[in-house]
ZANUKE-261924 format. One line per 5 residues: number of its first residue (from 1); their letters; for each residue x, y, z of C-alpha. Coordinates in steps of 0.1 Angstrom, whole numbers. Layout:
BEGIN
NUM) A) X:Y:Z; ...
END
This chain:
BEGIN
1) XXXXX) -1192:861:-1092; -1165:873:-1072; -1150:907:-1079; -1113:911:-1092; -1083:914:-1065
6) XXXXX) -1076:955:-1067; -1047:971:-1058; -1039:1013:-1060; -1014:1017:-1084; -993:1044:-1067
11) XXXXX) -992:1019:-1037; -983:993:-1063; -953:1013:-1071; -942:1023:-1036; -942:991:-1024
16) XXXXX) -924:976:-1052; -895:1009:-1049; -893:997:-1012; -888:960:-1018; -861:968:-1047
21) XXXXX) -843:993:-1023; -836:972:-994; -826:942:-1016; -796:971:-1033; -790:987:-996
26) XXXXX) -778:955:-985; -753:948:-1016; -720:963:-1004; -715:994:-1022; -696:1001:-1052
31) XXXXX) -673:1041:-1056; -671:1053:-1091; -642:1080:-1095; -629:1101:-1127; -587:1107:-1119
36) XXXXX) -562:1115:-1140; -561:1078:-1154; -594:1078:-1166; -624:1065:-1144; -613:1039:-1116
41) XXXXX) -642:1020:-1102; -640:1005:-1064; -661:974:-1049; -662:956:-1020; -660:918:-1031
46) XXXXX) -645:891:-1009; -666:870:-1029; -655:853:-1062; -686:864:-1086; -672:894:-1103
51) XXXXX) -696:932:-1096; -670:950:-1125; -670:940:-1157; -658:954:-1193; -687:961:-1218
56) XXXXX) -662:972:-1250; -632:991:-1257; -641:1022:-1232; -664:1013:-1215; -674:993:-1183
61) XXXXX) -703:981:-1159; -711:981:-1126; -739:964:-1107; -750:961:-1067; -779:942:-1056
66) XXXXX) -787:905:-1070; -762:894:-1083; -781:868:-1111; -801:902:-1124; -772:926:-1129
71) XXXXX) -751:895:-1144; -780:893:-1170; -781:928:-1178; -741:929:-1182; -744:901:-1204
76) XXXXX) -774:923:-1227; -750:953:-1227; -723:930:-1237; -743:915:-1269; -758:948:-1278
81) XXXXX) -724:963:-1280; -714:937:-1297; -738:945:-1326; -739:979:-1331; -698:977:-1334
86) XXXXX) -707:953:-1360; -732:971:-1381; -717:1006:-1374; -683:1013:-1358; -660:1006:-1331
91) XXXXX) -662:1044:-1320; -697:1043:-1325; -706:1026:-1294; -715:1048:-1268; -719:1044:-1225
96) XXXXX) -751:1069:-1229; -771:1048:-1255; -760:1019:-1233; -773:1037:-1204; -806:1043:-1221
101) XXXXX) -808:1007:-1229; -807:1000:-1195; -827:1025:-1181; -861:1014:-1207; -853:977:-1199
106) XXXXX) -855:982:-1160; -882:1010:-1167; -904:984:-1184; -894:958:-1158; -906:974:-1129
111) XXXXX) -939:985:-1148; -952:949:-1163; -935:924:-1132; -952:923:-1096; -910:916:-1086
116) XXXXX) -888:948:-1098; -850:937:-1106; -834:940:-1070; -807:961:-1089; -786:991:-1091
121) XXXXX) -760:996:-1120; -733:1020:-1133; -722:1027:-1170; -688:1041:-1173; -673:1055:-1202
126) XXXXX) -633:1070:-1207; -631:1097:-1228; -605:1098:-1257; -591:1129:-1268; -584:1114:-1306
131) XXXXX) -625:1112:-1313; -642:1145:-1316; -668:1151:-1293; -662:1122:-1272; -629:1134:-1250
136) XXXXX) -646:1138:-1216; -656:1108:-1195; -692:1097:-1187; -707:1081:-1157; -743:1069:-1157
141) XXXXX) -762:1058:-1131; -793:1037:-1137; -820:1027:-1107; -841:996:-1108; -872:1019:-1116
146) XXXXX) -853:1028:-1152; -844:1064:-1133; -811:1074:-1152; -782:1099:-1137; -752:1110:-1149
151) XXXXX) -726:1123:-1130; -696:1141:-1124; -661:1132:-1108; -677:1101:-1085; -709:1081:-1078
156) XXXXX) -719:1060:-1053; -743:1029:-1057; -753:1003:-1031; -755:1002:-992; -760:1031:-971
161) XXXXX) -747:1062:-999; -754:1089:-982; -725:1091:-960; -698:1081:-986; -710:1106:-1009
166) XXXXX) -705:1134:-981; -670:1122:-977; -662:1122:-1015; -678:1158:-1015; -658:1168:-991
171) XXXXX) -623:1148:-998; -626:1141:-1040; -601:1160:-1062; -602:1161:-1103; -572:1144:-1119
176) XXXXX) -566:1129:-1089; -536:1099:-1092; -545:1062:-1098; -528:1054:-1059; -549:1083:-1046
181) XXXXX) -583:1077:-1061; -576:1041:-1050; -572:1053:-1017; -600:1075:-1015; -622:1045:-1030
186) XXXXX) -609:1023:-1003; -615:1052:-978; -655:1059:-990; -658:1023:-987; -648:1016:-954
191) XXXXX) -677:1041:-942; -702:1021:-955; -729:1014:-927; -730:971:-940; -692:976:-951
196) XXXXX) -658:966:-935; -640:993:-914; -604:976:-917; -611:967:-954; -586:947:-969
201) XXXXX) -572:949:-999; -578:914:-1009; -615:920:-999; -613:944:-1027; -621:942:-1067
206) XXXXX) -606:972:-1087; -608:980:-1124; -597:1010:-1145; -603:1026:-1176; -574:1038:-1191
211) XXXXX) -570:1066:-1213; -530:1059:-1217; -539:1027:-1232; -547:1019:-1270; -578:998:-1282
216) XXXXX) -590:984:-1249; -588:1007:-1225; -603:985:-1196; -580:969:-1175; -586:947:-1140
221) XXXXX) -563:955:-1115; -550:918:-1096; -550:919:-1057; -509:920:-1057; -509:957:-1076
226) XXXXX) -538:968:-1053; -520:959:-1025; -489:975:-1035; -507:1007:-1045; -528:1007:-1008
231) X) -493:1001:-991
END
């Protein structure tokens, strides 16, 4: 009788972490920023498939990596917020039970599958100051592992982070302007180790959540405003 195949479990894990990172450092990277608008989120795209993508009426998704996973968990978000504005209320749907959702899905993922999802995603929510207790904006970041952030004024997903984060530490302002936090985005970007240094702003896709708006506050920027805006 021949003995079962066995394989340590922490080296199970590491290896699997190591094959989902370099899959996500090769996606070009995606800037998250909170400004004055609301939360204006930044990819490099000069592909047609869409990275950006509106979940419901505040709130939007991001993903870097392959692109038929993070399409698939878009489309879950999409369905789930679907339902529980269905069954509770509009204002009921939240980025940070969204967030959880993804983080116990890609959690369990990486657990049961010998191939993690090759995926890092953002949830981003714009506050509104009419609904009590929900005024202030919300940025989640989910690994492949199920490992769940949230953050502050920016994030960073895909590619080489490190060294965009140090620029928006050292260069981000709160309520900054739409045109300037486009810039900045453009900016980080353009450090990006697998990136484009003379990015263009064709090469770009843009979306914002809008706080000034009413109902839907998710709105996709089209390459002739970006351009204008980047000069």
């Amino acid at each position: 009788m021949s003995l079962p195949f066995y394989v340590n479990p922490e080296q199970m894990a590491r290896d699997k972490s190591e094959y989902a990172r370099k899959g996500i450092a090769r996606g070009k990277s995606v800037v998250t920023l909170e400004c004055g608008a609301g939360v204006l989120i930044v990819a490099e795209n000069p592909l047609k498939l869409q990275k950006l993508g509106e979940i419901y009426d505040r709130i939007a998704f991001a993903g870097v990596g392959r692109f038929s996973e993070f399409e698939r968990l878009r489309k879950m978000g999409v369905q789930w917020a679907d339902v529980e504005g269905y069954r509770f209320s509009r204002d009921d749907v939240r980025g940070k039970a969204l967030a959880n959702l993804y983080a116990q899905a890609l959690g369990e993922e990486f657990t049961r599958s010998s191939k993690p999802f090759e995926v890092e995603i953002v949830v981003a929510e714009v506050g509104d100051a009419e609904l009590a207790g929900q005024e202030a904006n919300a940025i989640y970041q989910v690994s492949f592992d199920g490992a769940i952030q949230d953050h502050e004024g920016y994030c960073v997903i895909g590619g080489s982070i490190h060294a965009l984060q140090r620029h928006l530490e050292t260069n981000y302002r709160a309520n900054l302007e739409l045109g300037a936090a486009l810039r900045l985005g453009r900016d980080t970007l353009q450090r990006a180790e697998n990136g484009n240094p003379n990015l263009r702003s064709g090469d770009l896709e843009v979306i914002v959540l809008d706080r000034r708006r009413s109902g839907r506050r998710f709105r996709r920027l089209p390459p002739e405003e970006v351009q204008q805006i980047l000069g």
